[in-house]
N, C-alpha and C positions, 0 to 999 in steps of 0.2 A: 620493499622500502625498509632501512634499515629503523628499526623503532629507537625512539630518542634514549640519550641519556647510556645508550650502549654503544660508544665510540671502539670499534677494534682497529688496531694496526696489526699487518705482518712483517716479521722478519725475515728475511732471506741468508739462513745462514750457506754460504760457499755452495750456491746450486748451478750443478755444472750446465745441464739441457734448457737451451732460449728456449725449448719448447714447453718445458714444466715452466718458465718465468712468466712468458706467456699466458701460459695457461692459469697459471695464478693471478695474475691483472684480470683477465676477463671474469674468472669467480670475484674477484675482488670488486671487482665492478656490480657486479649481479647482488653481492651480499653488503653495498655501500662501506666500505671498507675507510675509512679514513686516511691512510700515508701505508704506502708498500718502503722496507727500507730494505736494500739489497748491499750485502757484506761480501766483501771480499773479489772471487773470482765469480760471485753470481754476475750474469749477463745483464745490460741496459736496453731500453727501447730501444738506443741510439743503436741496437744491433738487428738488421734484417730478420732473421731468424724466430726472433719474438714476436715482432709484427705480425706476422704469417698464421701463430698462434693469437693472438690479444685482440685482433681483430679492429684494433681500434680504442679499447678499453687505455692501452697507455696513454690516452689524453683526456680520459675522464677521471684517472686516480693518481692522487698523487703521490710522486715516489723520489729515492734520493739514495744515489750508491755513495758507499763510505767503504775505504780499506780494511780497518775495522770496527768495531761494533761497541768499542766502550764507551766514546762520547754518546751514540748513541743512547743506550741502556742508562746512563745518565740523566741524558734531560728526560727521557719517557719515565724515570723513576721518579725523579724530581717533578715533575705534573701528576704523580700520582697513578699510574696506570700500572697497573699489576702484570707479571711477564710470567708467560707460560709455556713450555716447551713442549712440543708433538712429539714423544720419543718413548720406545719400548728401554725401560731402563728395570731390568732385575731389582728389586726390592725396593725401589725408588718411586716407579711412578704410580698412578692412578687410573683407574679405567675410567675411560670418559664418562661416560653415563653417570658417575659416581661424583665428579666434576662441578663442582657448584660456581659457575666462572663469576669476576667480580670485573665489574669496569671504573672506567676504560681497561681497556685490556689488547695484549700484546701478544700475538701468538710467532714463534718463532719455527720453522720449520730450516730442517739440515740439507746437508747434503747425500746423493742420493745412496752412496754406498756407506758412508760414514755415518751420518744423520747428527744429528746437534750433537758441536764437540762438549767434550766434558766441562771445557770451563764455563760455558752459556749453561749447563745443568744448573751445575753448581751456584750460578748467578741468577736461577729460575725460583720463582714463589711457588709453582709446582711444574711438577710434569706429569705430561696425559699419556693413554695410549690406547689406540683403539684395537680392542679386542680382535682378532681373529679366528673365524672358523674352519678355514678351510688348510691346509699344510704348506701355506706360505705366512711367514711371520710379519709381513709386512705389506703396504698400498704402495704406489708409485707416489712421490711427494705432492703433486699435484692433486690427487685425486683427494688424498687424506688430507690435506690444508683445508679442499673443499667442505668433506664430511666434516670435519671438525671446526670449522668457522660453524658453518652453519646450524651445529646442535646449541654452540656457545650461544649465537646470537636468536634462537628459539627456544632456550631456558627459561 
């Protein structure tokens, strides 16, 4: 159960696989997530593919695809909710753990070769990234939305 007063939303920056979107509805669901916003060429419930992943979660959480993302970023900044970006950025970002999230809060996750374009950086209050150990630099975006929602919302 999500504890009060720490309202998160996800962004969906340009995620190409229904099955990562999927797969983020049903964490989304699990970690009571407030509104999924899907930008661009990310996929909608209204596509087979995701269903197969979300299990169902696409009608517990609510969500809303836009072209792009500036009206968005807009009104959630204008209510006050702080926007955070999931992305390994060279002298820019922050290791999560290190992470002091403030709510509401907005986390945005990229696309899967690219990862959040530089203008969402540059429009982010911070960017996180989560450490790796092993000689791959990076999670599958699904995975790491997960890990990373759910450190924020257990700070």
């Amino acid at each position: 159960m999500r504890k009060k007063n720490k309202d998160l939303y996800v962004i969906c920056d340009n995620i190409r696989s229904l099955y990562n979107v999927g797969s983020i509805f049903r964490t989304s669901d699990a970690l009571g997530v407030k509104k999924i916003y899907l930008i661009g060429i990310t996929g909608t419930p209204l596509q087979a593919g995701l269903q197969k992943v979300s299990l169902g979660a696409e009608n517990s959480v609510a969500w809303e695809h836009k072209k792009r993302i500036g009206s968005i970023l807009s009104q959630l900044k204008k209510k006050g909710v702080k926007i955070v970006s999931l992305e390994l950025a060279a002298g820019q970002s922050l290791d999560i753990k290190k992470f002091k999230p403030q709510f509401p809060l907005a986390v945005i996750v990229g696309n899967e070769v690219d990862g959040v374009s530089k203008n969402l950086l540059k429009k982010s209050d911070a960017i996180v990234h989560i450490p790796m150990q092993g000689q791959k630099e990076s999670l599958n975006v699904a995975v790491a939305y997960g890990i990373a929602s759910y450190l924020f919302l257990n700070k």
